[in-house]
GUVONU-450703 format. One record per residue (C-alpha): residue number from 0; chain; x, y, z. Coordinates in steps of 0.1 Angstrom, whole numbers, always signed. Example, Ala and Ser with C-alpha at 12.3 -4.5 7.8 and 13.67 -1.06 7.14 Angstrom:
REM GUVONU-450703
<rec resi="0" chain="A" xx="+123" yy="-45" zz="+78"/>
<rec resi="1" chain="A" xx="+137" yy="-11" zz="+71"/>
***
This chain:
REM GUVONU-450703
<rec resi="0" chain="A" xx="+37" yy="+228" zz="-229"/>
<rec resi="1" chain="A" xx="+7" yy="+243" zz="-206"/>
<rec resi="2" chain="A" xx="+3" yy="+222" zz="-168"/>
<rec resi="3" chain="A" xx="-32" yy="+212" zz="-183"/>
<rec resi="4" chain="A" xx="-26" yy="+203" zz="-219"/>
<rec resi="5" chain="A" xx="-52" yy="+181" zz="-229"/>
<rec resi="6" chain="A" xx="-75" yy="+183" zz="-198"/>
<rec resi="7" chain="A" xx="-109" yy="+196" zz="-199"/>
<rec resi="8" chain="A" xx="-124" yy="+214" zz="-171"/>
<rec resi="9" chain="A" xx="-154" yy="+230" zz="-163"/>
<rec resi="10" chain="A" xx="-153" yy="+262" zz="-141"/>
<rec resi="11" chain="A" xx="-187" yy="+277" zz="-120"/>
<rec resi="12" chain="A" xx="-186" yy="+315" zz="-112"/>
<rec resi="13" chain="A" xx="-166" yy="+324" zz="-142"/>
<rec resi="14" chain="A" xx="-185" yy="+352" zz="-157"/>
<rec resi="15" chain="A" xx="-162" yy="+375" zz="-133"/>
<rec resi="16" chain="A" xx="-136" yy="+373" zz="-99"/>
<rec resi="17" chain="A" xx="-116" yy="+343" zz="-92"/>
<rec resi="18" chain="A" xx="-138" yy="+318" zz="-119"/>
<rec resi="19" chain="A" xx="-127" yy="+343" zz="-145"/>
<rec resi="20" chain="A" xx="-95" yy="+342" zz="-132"/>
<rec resi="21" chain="A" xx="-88" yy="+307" zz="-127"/>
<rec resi="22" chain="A" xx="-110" yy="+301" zz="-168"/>
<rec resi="23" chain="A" xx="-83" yy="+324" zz="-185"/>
<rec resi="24" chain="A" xx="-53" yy="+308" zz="-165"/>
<rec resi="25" chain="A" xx="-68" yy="+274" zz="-172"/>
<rec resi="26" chain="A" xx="-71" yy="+280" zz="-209"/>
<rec resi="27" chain="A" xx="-38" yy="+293" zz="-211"/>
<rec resi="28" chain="A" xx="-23" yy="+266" zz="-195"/>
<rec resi="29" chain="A" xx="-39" yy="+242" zz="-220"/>
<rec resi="30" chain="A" xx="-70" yy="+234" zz="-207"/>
<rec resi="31" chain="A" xx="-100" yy="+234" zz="-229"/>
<rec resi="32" chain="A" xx="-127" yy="+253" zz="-204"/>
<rec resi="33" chain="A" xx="-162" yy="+254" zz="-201"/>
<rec resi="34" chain="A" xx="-171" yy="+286" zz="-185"/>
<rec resi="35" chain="A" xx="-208" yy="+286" zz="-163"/>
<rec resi="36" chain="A" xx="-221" yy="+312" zz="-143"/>
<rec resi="37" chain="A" xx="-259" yy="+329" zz="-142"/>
<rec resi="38" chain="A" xx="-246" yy="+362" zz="-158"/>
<rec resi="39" chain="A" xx="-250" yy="+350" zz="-193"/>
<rec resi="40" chain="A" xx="-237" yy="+379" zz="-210"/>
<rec resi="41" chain="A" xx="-203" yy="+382" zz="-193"/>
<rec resi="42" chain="A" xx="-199" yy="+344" zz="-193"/>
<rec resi="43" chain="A" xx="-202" yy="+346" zz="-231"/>
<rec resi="44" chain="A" xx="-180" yy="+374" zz="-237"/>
<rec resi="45" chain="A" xx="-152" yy="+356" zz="-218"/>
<rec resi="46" chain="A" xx="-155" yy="+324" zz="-234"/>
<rec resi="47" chain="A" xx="-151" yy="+344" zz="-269"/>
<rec resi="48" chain="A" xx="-124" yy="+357" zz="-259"/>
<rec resi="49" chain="A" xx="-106" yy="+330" zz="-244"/>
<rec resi="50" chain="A" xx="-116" yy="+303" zz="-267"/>
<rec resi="51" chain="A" xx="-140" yy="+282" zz="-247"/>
<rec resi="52" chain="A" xx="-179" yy="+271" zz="-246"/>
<rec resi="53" chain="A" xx="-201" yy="+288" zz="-222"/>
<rec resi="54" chain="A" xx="-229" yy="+274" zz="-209"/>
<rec resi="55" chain="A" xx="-254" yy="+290" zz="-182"/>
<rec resi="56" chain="A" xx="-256" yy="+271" zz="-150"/>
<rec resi="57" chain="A" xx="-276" yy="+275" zz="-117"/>
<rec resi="58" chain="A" xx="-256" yy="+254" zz="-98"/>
<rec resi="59" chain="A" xx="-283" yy="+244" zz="-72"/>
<rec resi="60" chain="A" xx="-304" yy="+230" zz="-101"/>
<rec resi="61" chain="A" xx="-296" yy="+192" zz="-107"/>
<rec resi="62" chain="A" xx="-307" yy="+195" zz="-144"/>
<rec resi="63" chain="A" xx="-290" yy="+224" zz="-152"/>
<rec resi="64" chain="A" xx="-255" yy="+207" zz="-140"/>
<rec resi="65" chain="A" xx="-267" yy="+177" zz="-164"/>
<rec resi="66" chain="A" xx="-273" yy="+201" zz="-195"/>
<rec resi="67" chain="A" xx="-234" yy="+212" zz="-187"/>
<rec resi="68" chain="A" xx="-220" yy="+179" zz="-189"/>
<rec resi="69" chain="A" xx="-237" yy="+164" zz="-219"/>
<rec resi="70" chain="A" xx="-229" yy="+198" zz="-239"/>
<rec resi="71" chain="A" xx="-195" yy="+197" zz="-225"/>
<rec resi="72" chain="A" xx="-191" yy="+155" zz="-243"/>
<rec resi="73" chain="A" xx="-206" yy="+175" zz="-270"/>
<rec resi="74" chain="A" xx="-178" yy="+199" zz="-273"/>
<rec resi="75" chain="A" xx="-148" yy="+180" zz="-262"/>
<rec resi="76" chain="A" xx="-156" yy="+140" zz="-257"/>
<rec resi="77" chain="A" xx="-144" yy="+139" zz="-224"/>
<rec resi="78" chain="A" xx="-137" yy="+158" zz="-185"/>
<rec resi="79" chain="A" xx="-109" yy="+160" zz="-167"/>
<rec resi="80" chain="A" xx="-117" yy="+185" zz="-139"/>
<rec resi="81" chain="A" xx="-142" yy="+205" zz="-124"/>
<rec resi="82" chain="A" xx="-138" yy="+240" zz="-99"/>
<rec resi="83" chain="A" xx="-168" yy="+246" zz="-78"/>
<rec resi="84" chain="A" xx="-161" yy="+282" zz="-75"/>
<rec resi="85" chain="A" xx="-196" yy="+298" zz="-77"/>
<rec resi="86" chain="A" xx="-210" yy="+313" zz="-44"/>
<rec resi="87" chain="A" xx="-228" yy="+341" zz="-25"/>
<rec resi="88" chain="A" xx="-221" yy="+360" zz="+7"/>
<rec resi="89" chain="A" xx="-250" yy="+381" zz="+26"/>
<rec resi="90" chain="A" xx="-241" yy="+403" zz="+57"/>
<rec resi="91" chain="A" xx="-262" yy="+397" zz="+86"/>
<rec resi="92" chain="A" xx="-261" yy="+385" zz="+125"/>
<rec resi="93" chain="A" xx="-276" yy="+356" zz="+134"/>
<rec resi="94" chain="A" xx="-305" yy="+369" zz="+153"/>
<rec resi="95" chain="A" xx="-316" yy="+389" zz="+121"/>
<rec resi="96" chain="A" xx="-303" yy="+365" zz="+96"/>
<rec resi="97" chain="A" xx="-346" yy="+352" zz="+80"/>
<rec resi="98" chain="A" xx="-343" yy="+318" zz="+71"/>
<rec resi="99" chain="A" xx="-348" yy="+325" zz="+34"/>
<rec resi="100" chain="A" xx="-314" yy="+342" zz="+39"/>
<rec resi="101" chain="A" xx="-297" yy="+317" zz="+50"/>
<rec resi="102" chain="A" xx="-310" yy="+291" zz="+30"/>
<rec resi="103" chain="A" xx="-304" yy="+310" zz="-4"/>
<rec resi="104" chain="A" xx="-266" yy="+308" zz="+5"/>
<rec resi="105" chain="A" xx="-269" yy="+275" zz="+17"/>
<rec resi="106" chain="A" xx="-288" yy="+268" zz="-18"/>
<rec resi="107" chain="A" xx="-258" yy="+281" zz="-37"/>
<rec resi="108" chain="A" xx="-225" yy="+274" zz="-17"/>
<rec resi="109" chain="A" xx="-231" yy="+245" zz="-4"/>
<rec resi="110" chain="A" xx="-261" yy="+227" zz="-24"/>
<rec resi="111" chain="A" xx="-241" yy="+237" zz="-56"/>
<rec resi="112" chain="A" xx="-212" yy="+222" zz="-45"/>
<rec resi="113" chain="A" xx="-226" yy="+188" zz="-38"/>
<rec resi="114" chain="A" xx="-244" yy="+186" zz="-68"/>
<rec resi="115" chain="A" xx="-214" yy="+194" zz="-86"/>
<rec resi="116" chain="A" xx="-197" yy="+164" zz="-73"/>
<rec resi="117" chain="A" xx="-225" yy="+144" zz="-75"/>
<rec resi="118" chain="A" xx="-233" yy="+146" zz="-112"/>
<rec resi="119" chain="A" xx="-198" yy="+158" zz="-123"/>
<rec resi="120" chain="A" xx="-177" yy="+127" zz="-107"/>
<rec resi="121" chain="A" xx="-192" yy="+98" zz="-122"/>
<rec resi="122" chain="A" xx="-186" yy="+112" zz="-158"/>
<rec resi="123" chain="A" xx="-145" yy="+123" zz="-149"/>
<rec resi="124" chain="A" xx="-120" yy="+106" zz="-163"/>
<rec resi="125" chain="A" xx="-103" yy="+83" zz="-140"/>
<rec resi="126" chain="A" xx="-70" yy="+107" zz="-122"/>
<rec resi="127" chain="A" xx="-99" yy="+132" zz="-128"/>
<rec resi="128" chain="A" xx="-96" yy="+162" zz="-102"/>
<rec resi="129" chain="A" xx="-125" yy="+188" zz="-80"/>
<rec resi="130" chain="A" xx="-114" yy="+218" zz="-67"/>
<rec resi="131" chain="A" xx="-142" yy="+228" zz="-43"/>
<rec resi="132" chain="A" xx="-139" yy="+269" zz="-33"/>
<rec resi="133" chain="A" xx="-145" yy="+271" zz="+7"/>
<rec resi="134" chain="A" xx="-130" yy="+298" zz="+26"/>
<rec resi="135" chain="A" xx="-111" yy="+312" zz="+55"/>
<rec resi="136" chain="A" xx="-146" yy="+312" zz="+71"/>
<rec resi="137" chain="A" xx="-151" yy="+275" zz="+67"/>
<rec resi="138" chain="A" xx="-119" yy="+273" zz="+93"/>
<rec resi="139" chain="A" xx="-129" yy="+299" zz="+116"/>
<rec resi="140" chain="A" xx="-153" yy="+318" zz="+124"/>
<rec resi="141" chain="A" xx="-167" yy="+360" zz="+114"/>
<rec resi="142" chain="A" xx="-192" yy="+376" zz="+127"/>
<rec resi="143" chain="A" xx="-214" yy="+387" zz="+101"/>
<rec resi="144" chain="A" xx="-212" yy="+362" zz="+82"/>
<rec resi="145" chain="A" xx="-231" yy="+330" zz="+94"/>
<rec resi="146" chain="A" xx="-244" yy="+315" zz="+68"/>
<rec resi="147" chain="A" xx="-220" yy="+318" zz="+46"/>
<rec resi="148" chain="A" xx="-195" yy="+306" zz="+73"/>
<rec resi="149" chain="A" xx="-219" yy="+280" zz="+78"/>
<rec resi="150" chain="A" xx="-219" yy="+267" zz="+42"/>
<rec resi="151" chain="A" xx="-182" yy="+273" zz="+38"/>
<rec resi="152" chain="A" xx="-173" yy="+250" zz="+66"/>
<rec resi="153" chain="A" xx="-199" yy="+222" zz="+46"/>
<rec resi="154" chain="A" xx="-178" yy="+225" zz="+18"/>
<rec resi="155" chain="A" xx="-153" yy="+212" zz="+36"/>
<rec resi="156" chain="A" xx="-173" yy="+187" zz="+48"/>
<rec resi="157" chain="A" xx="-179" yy="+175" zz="+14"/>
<rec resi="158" chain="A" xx="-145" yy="+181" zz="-3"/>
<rec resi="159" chain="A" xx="-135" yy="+151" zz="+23"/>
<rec resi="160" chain="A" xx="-160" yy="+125" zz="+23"/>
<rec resi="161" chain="A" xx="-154" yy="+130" zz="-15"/>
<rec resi="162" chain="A" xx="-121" yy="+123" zz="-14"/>
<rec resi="163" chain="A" xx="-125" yy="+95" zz="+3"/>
<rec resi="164" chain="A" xx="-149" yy="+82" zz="-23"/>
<rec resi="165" chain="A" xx="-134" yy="+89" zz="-53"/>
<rec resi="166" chain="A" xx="-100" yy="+79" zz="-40"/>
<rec resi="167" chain="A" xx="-102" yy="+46" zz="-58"/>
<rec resi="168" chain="A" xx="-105" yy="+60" zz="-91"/>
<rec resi="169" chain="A" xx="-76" yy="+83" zz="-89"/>
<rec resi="170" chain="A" xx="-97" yy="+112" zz="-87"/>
<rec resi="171" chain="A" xx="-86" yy="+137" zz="-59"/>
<rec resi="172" chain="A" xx="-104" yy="+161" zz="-44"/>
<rec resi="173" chain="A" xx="-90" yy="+199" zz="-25"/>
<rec resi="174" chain="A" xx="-104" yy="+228" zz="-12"/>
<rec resi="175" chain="A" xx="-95" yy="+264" zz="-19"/>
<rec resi="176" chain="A" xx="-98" yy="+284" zz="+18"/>
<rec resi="177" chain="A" xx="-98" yy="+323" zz="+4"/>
<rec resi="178" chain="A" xx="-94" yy="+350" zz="+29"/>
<rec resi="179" chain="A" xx="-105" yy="+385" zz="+15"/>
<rec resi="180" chain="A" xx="-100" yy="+386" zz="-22"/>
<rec resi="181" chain="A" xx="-107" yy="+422" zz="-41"/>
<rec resi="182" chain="A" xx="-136" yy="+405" zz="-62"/>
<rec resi="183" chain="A" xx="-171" yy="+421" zz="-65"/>
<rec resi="184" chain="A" xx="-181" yy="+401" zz="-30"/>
<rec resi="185" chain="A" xx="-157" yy="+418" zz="-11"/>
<rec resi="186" chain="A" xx="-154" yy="+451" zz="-31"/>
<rec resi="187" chain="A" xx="-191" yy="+459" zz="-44"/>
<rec resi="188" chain="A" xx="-171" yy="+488" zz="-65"/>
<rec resi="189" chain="A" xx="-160" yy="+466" zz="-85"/>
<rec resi="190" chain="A" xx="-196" yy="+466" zz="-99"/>
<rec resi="191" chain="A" xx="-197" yy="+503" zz="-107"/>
<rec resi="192" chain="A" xx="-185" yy="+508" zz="-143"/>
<rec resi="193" chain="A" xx="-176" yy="+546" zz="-135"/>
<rec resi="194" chain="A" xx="-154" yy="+537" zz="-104"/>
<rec resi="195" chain="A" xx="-113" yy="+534" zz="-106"/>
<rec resi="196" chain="A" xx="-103" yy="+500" zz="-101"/>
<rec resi="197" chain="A" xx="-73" yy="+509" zz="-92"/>
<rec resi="198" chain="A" xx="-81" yy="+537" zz="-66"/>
<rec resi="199" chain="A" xx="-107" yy="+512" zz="-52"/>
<rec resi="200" chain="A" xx="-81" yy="+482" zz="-45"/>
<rec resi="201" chain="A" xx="-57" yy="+510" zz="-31"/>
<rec resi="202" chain="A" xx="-87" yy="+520" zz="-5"/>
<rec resi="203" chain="A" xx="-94" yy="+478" zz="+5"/>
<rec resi="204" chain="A" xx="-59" yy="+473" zz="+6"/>
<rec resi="205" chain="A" xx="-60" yy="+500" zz="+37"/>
<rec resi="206" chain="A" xx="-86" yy="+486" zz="+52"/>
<rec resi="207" chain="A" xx="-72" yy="+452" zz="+55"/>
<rec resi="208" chain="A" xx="-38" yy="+465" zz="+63"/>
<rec resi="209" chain="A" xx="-39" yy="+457" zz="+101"/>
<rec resi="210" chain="A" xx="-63" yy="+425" zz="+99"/>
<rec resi="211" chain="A" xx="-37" yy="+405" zz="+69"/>
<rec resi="212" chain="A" xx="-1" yy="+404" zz="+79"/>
<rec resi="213" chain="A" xx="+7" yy="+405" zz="+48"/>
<rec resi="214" chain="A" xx="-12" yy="+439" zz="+43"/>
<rec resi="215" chain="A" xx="-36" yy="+438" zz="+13"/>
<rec resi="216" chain="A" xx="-65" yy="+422" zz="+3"/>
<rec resi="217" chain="A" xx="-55" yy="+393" zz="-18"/>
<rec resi="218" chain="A" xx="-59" yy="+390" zz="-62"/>
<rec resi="219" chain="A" xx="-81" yy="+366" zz="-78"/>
<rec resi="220" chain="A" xx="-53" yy="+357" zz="-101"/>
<rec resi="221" chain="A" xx="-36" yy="+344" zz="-67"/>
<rec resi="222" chain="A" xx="-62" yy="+318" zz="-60"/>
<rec resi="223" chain="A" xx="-65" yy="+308" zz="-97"/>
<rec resi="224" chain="A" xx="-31" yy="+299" zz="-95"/>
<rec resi="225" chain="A" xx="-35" yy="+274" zz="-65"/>
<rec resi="226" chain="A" xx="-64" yy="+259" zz="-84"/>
<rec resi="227" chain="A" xx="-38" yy="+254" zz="-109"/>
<rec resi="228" chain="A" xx="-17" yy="+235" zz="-87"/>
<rec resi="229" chain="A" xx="-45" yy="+215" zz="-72"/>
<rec resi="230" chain="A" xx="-61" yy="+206" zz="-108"/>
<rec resi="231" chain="A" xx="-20" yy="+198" zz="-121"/>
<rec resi="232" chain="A" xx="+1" yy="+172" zz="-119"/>
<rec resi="233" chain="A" xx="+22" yy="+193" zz="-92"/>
<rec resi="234" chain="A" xx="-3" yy="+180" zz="-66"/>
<rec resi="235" chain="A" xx="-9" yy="+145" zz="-76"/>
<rec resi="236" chain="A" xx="-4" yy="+133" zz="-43"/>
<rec resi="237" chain="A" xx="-26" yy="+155" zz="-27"/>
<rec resi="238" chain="A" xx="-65" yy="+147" zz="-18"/>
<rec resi="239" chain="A" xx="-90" yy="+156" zz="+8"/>
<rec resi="240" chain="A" xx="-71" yy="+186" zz="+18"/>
<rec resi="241" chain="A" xx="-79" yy="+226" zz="+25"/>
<rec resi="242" chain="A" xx="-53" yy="+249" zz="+13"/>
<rec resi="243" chain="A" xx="-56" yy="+284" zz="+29"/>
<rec resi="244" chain="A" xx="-47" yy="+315" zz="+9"/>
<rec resi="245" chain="A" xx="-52" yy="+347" zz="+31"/>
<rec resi="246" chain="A" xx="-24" yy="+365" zz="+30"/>
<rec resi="247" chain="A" xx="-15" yy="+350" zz="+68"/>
<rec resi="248" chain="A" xx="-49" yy="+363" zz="+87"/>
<rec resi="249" chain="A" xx="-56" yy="+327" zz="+101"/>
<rec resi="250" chain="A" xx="-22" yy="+327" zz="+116"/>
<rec resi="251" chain="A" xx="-35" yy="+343" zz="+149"/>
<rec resi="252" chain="A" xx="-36" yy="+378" zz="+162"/>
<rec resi="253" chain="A" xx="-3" yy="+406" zz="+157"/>
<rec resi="254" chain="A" xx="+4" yy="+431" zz="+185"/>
<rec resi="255" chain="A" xx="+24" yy="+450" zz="+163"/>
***
């Protein structure tokens, strides 16, 4: 018996990093998935190989979310869950952030979230369950990172107010709060089909080594498995909630 047997759930971002992750943990656990993403050819090959429907998705287009849906009642007759994990980070200070920067990750972070609640929720089951993606950003601050810090903390704005609002249909709603996660957003060599995986984690690992307490950059396969928890019946008294997975970096500051 999988946690998710006879729950379908779609999954945004899952061509590669933690949406691949948590599509192959959520099939495994029982789930029927429906895999979305922009990079079409990735996002198909993982959905043949794990047994689910793939369907492109910009997720800061309303009709493209809608196209998802109805092929999803297409393919399995109902949805359970949804994981707003698609997003985009740029580098930049404020001062030299343009504002077509900012509002391309505002576009996709937190634009794609909302309309992922807002056309997604009304066709869940009832006990149906979201799993927005924010970040350790979204509870702190970076420099570097202010628009995507800035979107992250909307998220959790929005994971909330929907809470809140869906409350009455049994329908919770959580937040996933990464810290640094060795996917191709934090580890661009990731990317590089010549490079050694292996040797590359080894080298992030080091560099986070005195920032994480814990001393390594975290795995994708770590935060699939506590949007396993939040889309299971493990947390079915949770709602409205972020859950922090960083290894311990939010804790505060070590003087060791």
């Amino acid at each position: 018996m999988g946690k998710l047997d006879g729950r379908v759930a779609i999954v945004t971002g899952a061509a590669r990093g933690q949406g691949e992750q948590e599509a192959r943990l959520f099939r495994a656990e029982g789930a029927q998935v429906v895999v979305t993403d922009v990079l079409d050819e990735p996002g198909e090959a993982l959905a043949k190989e794990i047994g689910a429907v793939y369907v492109h998705l910009d997720v800061a287009e309303e009709d493209d979310w809608r196209a998802v849906v109805r092929r999803t009642r297409e393919a399995y007759g109902h949805l359970d869950g949804l994981v707003n994990n698609a997003g985009i980070l740029r580098l930049n200070s404020l001062t030299d952030t343009p504002l077509k920067e900012f509002m391309q990750v505002v576009r996709v972070n937190q634009a794609g979230c909302f309309l992922g609640i807002k056309v997604v929720a009304p066709e869940l089951a009832d006990g149906g369950t979201i799993v927005n993606t924010a970040s350790y950003t979204g509870l702190t601050g970076m420099a570097a990172v202010g628009a995507y810090a800035a979107s992250k903390h909307a998220v959790l704005g929005l994971t909330r107010v929907a809470a809140l609002e869906l409350a009455p249909r049994g329908i919770r709603v959580n937040a996933v709060c990464p810290g640094a996660i060795d996917t191709a957003m934090s580890n661009p060599a990731r990317l590089d089909p010549a490079a050694d995986t292996e040797e590359t984690a080894r080298a992030v690992d080091g560099l986070y080594r005195k920032l994480v307490p814990l001393g390594r950059i975290g795995r994708p396969e770590e935060v699939a498995r506590l949007a396993l928890f939040l889309t299971s019946d493990d947390s079915s008294y949770i709602t409205g909630q972020p859950f922090v997975i960083d290894g311990g970096w939010l804790a505060g500051v070590s003087v060791a």
